[in-house]
Each structure stands twice: as C-alpha cells, then as structure tokens.
MARVEX-327926 format. One record per atom (N, C-alpha, C): atom name; x, y, z. Coordinates in nm, 3 decimals, m for minus. Atoms other than C-alpha are relative to their C-alpha. Layout:
BEGIN
   name      east     north        up
     CA         X         Y         Z
...
***
This chain:
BEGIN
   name      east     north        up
      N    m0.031    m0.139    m0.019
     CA    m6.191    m0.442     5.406
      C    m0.129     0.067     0.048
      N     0.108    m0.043    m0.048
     CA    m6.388    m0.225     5.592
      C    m0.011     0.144     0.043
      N    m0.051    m0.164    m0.009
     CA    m6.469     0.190     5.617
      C    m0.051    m0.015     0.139
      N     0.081    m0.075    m0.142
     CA    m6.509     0.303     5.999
      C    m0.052     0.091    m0.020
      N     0.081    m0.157    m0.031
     CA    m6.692     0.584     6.118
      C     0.096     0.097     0.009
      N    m0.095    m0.086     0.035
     CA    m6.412     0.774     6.118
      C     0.089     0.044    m0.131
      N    m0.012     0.033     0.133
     CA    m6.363     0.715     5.759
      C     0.117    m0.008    m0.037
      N    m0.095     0.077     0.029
     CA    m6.066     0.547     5.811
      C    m0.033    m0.204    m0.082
      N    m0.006     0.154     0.095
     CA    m6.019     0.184     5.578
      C     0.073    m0.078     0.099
      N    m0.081     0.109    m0.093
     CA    m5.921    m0.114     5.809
      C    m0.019    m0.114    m0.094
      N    m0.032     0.091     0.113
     CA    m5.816    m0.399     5.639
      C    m0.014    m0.182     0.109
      N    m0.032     0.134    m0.111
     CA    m5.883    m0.776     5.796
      C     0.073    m0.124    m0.072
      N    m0.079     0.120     0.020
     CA    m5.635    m1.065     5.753
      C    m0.058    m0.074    m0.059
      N     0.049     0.092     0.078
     CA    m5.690    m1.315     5.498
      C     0.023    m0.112     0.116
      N    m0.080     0.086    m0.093
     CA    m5.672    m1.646     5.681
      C     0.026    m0.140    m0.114
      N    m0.105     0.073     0.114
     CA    m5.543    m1.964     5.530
      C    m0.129    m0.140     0.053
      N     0.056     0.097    m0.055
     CA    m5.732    m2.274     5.508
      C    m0.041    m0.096     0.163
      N     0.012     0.083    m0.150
     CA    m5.664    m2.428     5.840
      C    m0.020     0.106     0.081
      N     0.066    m0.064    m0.153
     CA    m5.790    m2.128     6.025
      C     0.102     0.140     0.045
      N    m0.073    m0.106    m0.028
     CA    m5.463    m1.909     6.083
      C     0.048     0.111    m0.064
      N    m0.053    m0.077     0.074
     CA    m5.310    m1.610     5.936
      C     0.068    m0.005    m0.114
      N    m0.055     0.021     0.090
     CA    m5.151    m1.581     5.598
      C     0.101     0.073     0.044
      N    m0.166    m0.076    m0.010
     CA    m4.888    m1.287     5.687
      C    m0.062     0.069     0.186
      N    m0.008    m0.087    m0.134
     CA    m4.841    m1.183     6.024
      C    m0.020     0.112     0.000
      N    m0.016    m0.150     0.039
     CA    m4.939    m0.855     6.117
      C     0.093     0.080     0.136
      N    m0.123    m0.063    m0.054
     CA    m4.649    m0.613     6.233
      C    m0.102     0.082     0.108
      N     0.077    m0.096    m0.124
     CA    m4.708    m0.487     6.598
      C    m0.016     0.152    m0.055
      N     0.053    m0.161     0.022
     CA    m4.682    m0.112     6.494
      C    m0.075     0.028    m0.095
      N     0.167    m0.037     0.138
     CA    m4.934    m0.115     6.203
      C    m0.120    m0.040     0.060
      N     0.121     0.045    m0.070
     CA    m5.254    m0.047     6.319
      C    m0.072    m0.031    m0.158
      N     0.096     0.035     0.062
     CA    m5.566    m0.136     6.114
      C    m0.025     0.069    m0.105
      N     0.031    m0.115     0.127
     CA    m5.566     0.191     5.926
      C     0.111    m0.011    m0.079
      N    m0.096    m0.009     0.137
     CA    m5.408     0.182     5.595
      C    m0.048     0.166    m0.080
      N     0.033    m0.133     0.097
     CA    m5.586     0.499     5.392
      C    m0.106     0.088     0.067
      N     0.183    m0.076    m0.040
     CA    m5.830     0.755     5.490
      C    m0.103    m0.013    m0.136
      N     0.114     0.033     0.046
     CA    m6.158     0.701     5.322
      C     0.018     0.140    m0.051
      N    m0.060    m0.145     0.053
     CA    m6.089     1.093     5.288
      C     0.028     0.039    m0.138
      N    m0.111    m0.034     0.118
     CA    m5.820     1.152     5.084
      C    m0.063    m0.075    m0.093
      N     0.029     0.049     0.154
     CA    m5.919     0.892     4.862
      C    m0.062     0.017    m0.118
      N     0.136    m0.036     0.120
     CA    m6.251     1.008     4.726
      C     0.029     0.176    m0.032
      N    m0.014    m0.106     0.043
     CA    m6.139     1.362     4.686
      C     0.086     0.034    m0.115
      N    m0.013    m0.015     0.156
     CA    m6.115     1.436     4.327
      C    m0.016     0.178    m0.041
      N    m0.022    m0.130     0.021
     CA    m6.067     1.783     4.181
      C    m0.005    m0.014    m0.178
      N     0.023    m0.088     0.150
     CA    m6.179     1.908     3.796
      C     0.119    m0.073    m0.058
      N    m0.134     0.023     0.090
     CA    m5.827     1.904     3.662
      C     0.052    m0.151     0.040
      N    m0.075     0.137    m0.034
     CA    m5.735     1.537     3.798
      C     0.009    m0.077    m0.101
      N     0.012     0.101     0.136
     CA    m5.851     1.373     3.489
      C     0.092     0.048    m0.087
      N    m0.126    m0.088     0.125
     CA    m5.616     1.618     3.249
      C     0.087    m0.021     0.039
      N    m0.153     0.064    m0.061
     CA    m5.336     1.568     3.465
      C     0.023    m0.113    m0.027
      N    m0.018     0.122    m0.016
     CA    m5.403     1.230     3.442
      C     0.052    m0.040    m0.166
      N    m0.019     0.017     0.128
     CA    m5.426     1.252     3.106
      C     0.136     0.054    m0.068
      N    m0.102    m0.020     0.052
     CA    m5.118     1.440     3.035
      C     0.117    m0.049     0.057
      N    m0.104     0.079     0.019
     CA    m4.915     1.232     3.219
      C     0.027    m0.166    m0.060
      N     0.027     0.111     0.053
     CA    m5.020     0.939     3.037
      C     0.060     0.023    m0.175
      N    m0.055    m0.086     0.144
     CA    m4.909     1.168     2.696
      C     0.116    m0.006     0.053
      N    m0.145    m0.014    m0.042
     CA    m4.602     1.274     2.875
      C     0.073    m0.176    m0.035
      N    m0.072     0.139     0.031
     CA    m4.514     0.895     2.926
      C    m0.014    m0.084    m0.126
      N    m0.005     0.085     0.094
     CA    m4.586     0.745     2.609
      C     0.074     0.083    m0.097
      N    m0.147    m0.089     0.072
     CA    m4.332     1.036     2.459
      C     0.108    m0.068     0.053
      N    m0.168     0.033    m0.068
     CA    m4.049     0.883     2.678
      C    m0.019    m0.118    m0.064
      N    m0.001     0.083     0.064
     CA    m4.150     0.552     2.525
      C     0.030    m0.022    m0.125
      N     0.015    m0.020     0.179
     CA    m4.180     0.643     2.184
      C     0.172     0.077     0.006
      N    m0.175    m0.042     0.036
     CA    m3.830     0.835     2.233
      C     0.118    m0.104     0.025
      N    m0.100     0.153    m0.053
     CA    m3.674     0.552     2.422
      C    m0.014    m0.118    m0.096
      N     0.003     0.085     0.113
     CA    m3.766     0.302     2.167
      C     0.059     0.051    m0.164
      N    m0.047    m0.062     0.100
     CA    m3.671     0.526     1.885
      C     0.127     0.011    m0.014
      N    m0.158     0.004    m0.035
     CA    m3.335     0.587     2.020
      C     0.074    m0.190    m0.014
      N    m0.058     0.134     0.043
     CA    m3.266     0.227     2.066
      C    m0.008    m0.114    m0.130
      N    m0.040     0.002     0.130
     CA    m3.367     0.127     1.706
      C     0.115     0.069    m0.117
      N    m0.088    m0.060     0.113
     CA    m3.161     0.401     1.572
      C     0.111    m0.064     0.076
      N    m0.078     0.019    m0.064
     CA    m2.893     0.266     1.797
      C     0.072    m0.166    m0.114
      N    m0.009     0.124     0.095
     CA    m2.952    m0.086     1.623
      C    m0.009     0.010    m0.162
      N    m0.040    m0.056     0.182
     CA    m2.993     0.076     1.250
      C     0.150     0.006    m0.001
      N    m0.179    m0.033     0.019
     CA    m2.642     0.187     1.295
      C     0.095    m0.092     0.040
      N    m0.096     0.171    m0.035
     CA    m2.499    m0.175     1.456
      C    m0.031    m0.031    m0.154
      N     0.038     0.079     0.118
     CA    m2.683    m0.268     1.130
      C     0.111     0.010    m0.122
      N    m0.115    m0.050     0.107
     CA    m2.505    m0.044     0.899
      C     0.130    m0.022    m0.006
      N    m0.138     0.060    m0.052
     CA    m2.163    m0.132     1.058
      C     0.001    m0.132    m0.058
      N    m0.010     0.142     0.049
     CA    m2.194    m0.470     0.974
      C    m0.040    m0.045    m0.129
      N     0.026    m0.044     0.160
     CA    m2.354    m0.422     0.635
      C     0.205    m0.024    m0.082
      N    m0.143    m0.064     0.067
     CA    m1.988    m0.218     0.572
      C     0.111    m0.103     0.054
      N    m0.107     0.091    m0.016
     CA    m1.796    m0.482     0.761
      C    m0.038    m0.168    m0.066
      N    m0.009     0.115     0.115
     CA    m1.926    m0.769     0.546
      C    m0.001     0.021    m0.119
      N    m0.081    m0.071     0.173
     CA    m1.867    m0.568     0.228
      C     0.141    m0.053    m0.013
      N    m0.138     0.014    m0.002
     CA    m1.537    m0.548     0.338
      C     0.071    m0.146    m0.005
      N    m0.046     0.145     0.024
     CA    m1.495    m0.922     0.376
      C     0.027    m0.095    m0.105
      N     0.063     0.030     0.125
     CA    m1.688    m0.973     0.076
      C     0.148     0.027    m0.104
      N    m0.110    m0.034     0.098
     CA    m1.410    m0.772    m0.105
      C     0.140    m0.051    m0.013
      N    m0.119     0.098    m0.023
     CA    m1.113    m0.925     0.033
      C    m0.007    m0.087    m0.049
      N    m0.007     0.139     0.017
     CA    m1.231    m1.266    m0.011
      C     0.038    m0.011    m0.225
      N    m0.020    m0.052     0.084
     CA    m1.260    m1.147    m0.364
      C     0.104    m0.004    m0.061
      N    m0.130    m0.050     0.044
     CA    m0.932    m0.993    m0.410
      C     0.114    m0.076     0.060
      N    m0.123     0.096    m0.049
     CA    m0.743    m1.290    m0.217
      C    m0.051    m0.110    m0.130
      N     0.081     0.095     0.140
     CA    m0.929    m1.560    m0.497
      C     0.068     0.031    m0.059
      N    m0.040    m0.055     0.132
     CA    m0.791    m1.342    m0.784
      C     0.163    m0.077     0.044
      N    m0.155     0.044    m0.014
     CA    m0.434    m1.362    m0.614
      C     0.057    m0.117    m0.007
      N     0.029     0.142    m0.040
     CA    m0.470    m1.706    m0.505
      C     0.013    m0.044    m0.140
      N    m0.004     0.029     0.150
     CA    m0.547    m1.782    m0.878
      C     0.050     0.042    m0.114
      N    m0.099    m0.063     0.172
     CA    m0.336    m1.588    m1.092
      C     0.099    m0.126    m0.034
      N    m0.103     0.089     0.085
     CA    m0.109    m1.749    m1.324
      C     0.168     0.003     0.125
      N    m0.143    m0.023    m0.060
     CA     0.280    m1.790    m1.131
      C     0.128    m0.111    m0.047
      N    m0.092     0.131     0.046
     CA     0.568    m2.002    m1.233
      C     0.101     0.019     0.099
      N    m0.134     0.071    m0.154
     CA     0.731    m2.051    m0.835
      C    m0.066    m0.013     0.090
      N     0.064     0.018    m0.074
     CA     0.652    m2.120    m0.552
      C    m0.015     0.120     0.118
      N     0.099    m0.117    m0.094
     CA     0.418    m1.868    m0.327
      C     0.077     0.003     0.191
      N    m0.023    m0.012    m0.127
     CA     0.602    m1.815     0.022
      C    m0.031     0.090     0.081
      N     0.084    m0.120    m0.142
     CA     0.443    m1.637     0.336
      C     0.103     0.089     0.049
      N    m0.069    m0.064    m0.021
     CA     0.595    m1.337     0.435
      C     0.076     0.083    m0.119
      N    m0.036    m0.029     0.155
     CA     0.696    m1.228     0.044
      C    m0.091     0.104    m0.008
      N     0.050    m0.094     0.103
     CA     0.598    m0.954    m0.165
      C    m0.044    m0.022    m0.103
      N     0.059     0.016     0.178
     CA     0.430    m1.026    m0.515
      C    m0.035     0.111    m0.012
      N     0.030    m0.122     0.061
     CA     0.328    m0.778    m0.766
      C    m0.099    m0.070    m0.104
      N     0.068     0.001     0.066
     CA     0.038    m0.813    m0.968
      C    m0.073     0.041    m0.120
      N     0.013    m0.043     0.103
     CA    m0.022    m0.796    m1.307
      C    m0.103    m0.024    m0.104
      N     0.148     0.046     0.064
     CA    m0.297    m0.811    m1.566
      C     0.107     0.044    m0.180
      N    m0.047     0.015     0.155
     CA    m0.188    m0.917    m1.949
      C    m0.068     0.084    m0.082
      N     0.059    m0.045     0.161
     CA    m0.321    m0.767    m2.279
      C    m0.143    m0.060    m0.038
      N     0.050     0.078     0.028
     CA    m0.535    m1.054    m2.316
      C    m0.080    m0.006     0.140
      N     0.076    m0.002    m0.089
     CA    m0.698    m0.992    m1.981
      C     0.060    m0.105     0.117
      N    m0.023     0.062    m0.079
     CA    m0.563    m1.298    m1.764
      C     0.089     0.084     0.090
      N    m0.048    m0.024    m0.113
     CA    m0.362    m1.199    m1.448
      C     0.112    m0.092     0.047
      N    m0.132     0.081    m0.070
     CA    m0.014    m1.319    m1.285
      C     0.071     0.070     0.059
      N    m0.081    m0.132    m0.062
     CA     0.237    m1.253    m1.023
      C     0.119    m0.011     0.024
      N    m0.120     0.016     0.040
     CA     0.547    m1.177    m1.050
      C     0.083     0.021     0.132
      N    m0.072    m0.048    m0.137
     CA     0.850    m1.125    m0.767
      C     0.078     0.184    m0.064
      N    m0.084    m0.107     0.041
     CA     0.965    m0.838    m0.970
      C    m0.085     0.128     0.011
      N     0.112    m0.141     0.014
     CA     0.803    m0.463    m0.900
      C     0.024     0.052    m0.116
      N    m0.021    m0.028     0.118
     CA     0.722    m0.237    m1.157
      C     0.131     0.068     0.000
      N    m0.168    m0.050    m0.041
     CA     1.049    m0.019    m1.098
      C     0.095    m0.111    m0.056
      N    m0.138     0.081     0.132
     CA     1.251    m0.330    m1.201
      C     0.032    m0.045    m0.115
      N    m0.011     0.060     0.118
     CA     1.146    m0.421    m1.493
      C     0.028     0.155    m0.059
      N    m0.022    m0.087     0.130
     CA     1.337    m0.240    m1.763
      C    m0.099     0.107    m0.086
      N     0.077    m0.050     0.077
     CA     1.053    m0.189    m1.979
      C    m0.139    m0.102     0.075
      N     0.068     0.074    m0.036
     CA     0.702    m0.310    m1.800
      C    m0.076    m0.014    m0.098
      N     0.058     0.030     0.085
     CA     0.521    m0.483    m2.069
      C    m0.131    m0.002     0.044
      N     0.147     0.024    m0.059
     CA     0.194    m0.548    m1.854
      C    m0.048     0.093     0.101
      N     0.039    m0.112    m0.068
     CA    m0.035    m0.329    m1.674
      C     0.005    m0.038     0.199
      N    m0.022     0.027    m0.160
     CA     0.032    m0.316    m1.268
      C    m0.112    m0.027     0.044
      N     0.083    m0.018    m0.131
     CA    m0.221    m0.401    m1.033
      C    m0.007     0.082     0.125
      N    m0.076    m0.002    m0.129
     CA    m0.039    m0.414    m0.701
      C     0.071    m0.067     0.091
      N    m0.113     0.100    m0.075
     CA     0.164    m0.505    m0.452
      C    m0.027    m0.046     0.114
      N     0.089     0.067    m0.117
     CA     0.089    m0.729    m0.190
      C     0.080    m0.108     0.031
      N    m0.032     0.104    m0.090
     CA     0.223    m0.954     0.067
      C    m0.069    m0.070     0.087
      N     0.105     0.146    m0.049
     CA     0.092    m1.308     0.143
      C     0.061     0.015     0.153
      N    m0.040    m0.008    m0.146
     CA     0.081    m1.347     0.457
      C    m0.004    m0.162     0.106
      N     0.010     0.135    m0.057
     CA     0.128    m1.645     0.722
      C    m0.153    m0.051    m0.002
      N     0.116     0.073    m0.037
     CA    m0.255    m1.738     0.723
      C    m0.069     0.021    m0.126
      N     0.047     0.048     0.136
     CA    m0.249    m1.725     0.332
      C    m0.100     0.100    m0.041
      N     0.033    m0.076     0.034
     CA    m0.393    m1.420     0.300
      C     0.065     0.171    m0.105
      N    m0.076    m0.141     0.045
     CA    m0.295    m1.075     0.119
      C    m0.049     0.087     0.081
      N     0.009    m0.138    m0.074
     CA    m0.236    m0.714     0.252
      C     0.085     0.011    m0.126
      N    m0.043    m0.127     0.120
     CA    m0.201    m0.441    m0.003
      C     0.167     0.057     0.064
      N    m0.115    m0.113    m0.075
     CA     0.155    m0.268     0.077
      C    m0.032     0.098     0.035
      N     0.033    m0.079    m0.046
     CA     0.032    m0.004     0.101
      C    m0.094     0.037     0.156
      N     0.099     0.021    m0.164
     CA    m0.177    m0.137     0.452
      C     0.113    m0.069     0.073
      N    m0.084     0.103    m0.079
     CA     0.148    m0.333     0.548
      C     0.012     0.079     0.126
      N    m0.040    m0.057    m0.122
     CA     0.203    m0.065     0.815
      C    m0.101    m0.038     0.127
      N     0.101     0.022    m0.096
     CA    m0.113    m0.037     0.984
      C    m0.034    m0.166     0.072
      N     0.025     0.103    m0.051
     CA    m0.139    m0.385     1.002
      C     0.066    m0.085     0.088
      N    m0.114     0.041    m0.142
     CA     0.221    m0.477     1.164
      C    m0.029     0.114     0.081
      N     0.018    m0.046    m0.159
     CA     0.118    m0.221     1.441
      C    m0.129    m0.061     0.044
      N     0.095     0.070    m0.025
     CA    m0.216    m0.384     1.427
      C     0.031    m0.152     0.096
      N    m0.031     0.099    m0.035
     CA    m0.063    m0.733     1.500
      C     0.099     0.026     0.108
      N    m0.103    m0.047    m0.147
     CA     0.219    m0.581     1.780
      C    m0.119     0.011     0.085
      N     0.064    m0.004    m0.140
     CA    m0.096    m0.504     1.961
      C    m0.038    m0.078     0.001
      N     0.048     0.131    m0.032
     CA    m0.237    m0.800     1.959
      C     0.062    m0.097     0.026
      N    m0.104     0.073    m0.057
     CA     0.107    m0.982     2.028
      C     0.015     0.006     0.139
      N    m0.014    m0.049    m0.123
     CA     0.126    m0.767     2.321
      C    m0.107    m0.008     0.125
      N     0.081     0.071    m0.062
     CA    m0.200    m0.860     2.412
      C    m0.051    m0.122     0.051
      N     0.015     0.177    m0.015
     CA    m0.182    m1.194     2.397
      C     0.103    m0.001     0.109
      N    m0.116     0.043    m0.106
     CA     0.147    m1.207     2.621
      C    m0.046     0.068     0.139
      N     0.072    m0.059    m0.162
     CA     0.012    m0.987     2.910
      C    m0.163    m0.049    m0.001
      N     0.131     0.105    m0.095
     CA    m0.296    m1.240     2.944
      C    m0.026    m0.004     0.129
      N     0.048     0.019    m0.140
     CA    m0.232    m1.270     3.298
      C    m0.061     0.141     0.089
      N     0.075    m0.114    m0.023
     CA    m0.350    m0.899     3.302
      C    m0.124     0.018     0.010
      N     0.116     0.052     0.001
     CA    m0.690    m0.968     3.190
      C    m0.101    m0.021     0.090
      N     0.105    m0.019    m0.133
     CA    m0.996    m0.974     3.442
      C    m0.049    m0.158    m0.058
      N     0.069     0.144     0.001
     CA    m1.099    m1.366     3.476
      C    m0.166     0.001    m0.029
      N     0.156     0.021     0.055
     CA    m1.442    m1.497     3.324
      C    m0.047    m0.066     0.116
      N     0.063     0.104    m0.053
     CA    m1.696    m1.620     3.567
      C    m0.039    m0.112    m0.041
      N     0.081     0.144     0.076
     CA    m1.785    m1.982     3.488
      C    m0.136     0.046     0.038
***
C-alpha cells in the first residue's frame, strides 16, 4: 500500500508464488481505494461517539440475551409443571392399578374409588348414588382407558374432544407438508 501525492491510498496486488496475481483486478477500479484525507480527520467528539456507541451496543446485548434467558426460564417452568403433572398421574394411575378389586378391570369402563376405614383402597363398578347406604369414603370416578391408563370423569370430556382431534388428524395425513430427508 502506498499514499500518493495526492493523498490518495493505492493499493498493489499481492502476487502468488509463481509470479502472478492472486485476484484479478476489475477494469473499472482504479488504484484509489480511500483518501488519505478523510481518513486522518478526527474531530474532539469522535472518541465519545465512539464510546457511546459501544454503550449503546452492549445494552442491545445485555437486553437481547436477557430476553432470551427469560424466554428459556419460562420453557423451564413449563416443563417443571408438565413433569409435575406426569409425576402425579403416574401416581394416581399406581394407586388405581393397585387397589384391592374382585373382577376383572376392562378398558373403556368406569370404576369408582374407594378408601376403607382401615385406610386400604378398592374399586368398585358401583357409584356412590347406588349404593343404598355408602359404607366407605369416595374417592372418584374414573375410566381406564385403552392404553391402561385413568381419566378422572370429570376430564372424560375434554379428553374425547382431545382424541377426535387427533383422530382427525391422523386421517387427513395426506394434508400435512412432507419432511425433507
């Protein structure tokens, strides 16, 4: 690199071992790249400017990083509350799973759940409503379901519209936008 007398910057071609050019140079670019000028002219306030956009940008950093932790705190917390929730189920299918019963457990059924005097647990096909006189304290009512799970009755709704959409989703597959391999 080199300043002319005109205090323009000309720049000369690297060359390459064997002698020739590394990058071609484009007919309409002449030699001048910068004025020698402009470059060295500096002004008082250049450094503060410089300096406050060096502040400025490490605010957008510090906000932009801040934002996307809180972004990931709150994936966090979600998943926290959705493995509670698993936690509790798994829980409260065990109990069912293991109560006392004298028949056999079929999918798609209703049981009712009951807790003895004596603390053990069993389930009966009968709600409280039918029994005459209910000797044992209720739980609840709950239907096993094909994949051997329980749902509270009280969730049976939400969950057959839950499963219609996902029936309905499954059958209009060929709707679907294809995966790139």
């Amino acid at each position: 690199m080199a300043v002319c007398k005109n205090g323009t910057v000309s720049v000369e071609q690297p060359t390459s071992s064997s002698g020739g050019l590394l990058v071609e140079p484009a007919e309409s670019v002449s030699g001048q790249l910068v004025s020698a000028k402009s470059v060295h002219r500096r002004t008082p306030t250049d450094l503060v400017e410089l300096a406050q956009e060096v502040n400025k940008a490490n605010t957008f950093v510090r906000a932009t990083a801040h934002s996307k932790l809180q972004q990931i705190a709150d994936q966090i917390h979600f998943l926290q509350d959705q493995a509670r929730q698993v936690l509790e189920t798994a829980v409260q299918d065990g109990d069912l799973h293991n109560a006392k019963c004298n028949f056999k457990k079929r999918p798609g059924m209703i049981y009712h759940f009951y807790r003895k005097e004596d603390g053990s647990t069993f389930l009966s096909m009968l709600s409280p409503v039918e029994w005459t006189s209910c000797p044992h304290a209720p739980i609840g009512s709950y239907k096993l379901e094909f994949d051997m799970s329980w749902t509270p009755v009280e969730k049976m709704e939400k969950r057959s519209q839950d499963m219609a959409l996902i029936n309905k989703l499954l059958q209009e597959k060929t709707n679907l936008p294809a995966l790139a391999n």
